[in-house]
SESEZA-804878 format. One record per residue (C-alpha): residue number from 1; residue in one letter; chain; z, x, y. Coordinates in steps of 0.5 Angstrom, whole numbers, plus 500, padded with zeros to 3 digits. Layout:
N
nr=NUM&rest=a&kette=A&z=Z&x=X&y=Y
...
//
This chain:
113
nr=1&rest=x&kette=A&z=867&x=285&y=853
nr=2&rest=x&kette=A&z=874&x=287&y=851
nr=3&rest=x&kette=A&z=879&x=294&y=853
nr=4&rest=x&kette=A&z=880&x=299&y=848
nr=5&rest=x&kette=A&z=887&x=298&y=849
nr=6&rest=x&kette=A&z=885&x=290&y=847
nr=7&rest=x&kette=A&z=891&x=289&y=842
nr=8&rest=x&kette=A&z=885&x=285&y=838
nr=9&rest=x&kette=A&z=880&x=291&y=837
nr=10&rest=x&kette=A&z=886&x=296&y=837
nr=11&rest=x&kette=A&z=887&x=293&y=830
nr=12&rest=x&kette=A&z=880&x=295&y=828
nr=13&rest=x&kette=A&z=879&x=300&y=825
nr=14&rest=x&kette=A&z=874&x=306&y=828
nr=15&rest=x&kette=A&z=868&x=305&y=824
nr=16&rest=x&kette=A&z=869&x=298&y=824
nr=17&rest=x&kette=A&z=869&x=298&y=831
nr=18&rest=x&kette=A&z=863&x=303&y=832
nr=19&rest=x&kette=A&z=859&x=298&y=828
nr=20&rest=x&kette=A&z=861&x=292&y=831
nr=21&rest=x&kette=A&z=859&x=296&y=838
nr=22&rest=x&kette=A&z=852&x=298&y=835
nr=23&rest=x&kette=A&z=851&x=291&y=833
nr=24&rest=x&kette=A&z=853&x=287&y=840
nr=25&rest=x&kette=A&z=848&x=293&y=843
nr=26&rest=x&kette=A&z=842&x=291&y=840
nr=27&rest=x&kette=A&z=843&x=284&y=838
nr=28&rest=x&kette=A&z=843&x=284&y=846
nr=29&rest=x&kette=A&z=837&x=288&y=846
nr=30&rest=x&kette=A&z=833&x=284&y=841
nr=31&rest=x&kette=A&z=835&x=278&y=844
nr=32&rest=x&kette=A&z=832&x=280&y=851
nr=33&rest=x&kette=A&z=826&x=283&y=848
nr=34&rest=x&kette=A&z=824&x=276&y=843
nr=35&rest=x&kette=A&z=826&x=271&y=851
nr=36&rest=x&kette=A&z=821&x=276&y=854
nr=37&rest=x&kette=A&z=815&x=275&y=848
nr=38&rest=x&kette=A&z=816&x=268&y=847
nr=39&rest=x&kette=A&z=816&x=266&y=854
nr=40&rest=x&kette=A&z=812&x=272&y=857
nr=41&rest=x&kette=A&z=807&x=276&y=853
nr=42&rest=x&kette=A&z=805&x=269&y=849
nr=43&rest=x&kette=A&z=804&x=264&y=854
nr=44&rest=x&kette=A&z=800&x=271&y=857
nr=45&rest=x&kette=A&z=796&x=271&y=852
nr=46&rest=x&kette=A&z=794&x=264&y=849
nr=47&rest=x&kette=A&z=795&x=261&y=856
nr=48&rest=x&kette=A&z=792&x=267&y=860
nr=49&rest=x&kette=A&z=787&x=270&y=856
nr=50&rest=x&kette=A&z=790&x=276&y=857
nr=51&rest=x&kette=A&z=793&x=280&y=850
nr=52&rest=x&kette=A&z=796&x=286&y=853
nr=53&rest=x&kette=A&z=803&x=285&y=854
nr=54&rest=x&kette=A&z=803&x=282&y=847
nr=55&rest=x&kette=A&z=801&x=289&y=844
nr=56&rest=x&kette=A&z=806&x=292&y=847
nr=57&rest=x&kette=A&z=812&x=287&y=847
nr=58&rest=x&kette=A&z=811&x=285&y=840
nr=59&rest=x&kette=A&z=811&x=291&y=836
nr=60&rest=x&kette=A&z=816&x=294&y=840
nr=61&rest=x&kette=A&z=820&x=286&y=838
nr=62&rest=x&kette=A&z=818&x=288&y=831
nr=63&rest=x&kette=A&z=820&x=295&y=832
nr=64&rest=x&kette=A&z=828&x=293&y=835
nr=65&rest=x&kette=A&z=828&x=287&y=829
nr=66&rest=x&kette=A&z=828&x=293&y=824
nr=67&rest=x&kette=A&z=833&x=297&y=828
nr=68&rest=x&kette=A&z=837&x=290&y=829
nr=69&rest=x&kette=A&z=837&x=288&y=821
nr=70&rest=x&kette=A&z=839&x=296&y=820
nr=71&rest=x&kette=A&z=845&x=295&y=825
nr=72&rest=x&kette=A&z=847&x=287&y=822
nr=73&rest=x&kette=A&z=847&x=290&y=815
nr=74&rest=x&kette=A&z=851&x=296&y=816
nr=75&rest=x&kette=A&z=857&x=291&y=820
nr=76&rest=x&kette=A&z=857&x=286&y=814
nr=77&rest=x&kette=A&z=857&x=293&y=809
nr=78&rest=x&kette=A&z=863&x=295&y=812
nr=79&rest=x&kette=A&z=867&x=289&y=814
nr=80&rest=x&kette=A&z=865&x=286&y=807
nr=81&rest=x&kette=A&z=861&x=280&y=808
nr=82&rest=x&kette=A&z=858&x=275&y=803
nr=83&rest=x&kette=A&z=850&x=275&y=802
nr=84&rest=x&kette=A&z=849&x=269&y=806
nr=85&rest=x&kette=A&z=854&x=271&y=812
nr=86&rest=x&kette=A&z=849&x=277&y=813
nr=87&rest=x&kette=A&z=842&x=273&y=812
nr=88&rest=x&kette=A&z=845&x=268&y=817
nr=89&rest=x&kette=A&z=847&x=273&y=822
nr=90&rest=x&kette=A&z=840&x=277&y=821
nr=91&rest=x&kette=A&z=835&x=270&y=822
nr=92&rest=x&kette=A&z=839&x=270&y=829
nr=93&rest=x&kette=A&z=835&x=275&y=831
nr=94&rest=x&kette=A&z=829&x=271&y=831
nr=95&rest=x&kette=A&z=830&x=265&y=834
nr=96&rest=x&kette=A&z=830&x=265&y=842
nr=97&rest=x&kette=A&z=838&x=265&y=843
nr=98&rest=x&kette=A&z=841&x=265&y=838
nr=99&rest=x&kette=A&z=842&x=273&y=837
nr=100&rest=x&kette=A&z=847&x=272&y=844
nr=101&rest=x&kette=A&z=850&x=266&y=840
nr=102&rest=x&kette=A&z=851&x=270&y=834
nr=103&rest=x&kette=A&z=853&x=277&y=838
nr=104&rest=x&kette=A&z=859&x=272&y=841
nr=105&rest=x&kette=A&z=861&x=269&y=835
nr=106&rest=x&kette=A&z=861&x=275&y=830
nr=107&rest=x&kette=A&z=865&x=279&y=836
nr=108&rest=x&kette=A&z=870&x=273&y=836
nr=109&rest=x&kette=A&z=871&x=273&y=830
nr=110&rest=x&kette=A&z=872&x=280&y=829
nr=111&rest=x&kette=A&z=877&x=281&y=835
nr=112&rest=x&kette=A&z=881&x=276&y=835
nr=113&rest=x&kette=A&z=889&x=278&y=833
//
């Protein structure tokens, strides 16, 4: 994570740099949350015949998505990127993995001087 007297991310406007903040938080949060689903709550349930973590973790992973999504659209919006940028960046959040890859690439993208 950079400083905020970070030349890269001095040159960002606030509400830029509050959207980019919001957005590295929750791809983060969405990122844990679908490695936890994936390999804890699903293999509980089909493996171990027991279904109770799923019913807590994957509404809750479907729950922080929509947040996830919210957060992508509002970057894209003010840093203006094209349609496709935005659905590329919001498919990552499904995928195991991908969301800490897209986190890192969007922020090094948007900081770099």
């Amino acid at each position: 994570m950079t400083s905020p007297a970070d030349p890269a991310t001095s040159a960002l406007s606030p509400a830029v740099k509050g959207a980019l903040t919001r957005y590295r938080v929750i791809a983060y949060v969405v990122g844990v949350m679908l490695l936890v689903l994936v390999f804890v709550a699903m293999p509980l349930k089909y493996l171990g015949d027991n279904p109770s973590a799923m019913n807590v973790v994957g509404p809750l992973h479907g729950f922080l998505y929509v947040v996830y999504l919210l957060g992508a659209f509002d970057l894209a919006r003010r840093v203006r990127w094209s349609l496709p940028r935005l659905v590329l960046v919001a498919l990552a959040g499904t995928i195991p993995f991908l969301s800490f890859y897209a986190e890192r690439k969007v922020t090094h993208e948007l900081t770099r001087s």
